[in-house]
N, C-alpha and C positions, 0 to 999 in steps of 0.2 A: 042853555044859559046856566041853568042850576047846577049841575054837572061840572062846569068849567071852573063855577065859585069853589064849590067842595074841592075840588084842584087844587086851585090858589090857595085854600084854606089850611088843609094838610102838608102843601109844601112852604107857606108860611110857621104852620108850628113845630114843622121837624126843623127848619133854618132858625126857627126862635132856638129850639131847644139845642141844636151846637151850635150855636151861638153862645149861652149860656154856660156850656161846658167848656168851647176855646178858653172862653172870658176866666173861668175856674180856676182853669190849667193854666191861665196867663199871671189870675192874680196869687196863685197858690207860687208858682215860679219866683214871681218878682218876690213876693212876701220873703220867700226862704235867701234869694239873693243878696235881698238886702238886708234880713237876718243876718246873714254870713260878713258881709262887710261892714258891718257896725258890733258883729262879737269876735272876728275875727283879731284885730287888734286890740283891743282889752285882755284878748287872751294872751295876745303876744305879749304886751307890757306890764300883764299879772306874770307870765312865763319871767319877764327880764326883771322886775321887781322879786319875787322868788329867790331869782337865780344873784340878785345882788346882796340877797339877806344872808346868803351861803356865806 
């Protein structure tokens, strides 16, 4: 019985732990995603304001 627990136990904390790392790699992802779609046109319409001052 004891044996079995320690099982459970260690394949619980290596599934915590990627788990944890997915979750990372998921929210690091979306972070930068949606970084890119909220500076990506500001850049553009800094770029067309620029380019109108010309």
């Amino acid at each position: 019985m004891g044996k079995k627990l320690l099982i459970f136990i260690v394949i619980a904390i290596v599934a915590f732990v990627v788990l944890v790392y997915v979750f990372k790699f998921v929210l690091v992802t979306a972070l930068i995603i949606s970084g890119v779609i909220v500076i990506a046109p500001l850049l553009y319409f800094a770029f067309l304001a620029g380019k109108s001052q010309d």
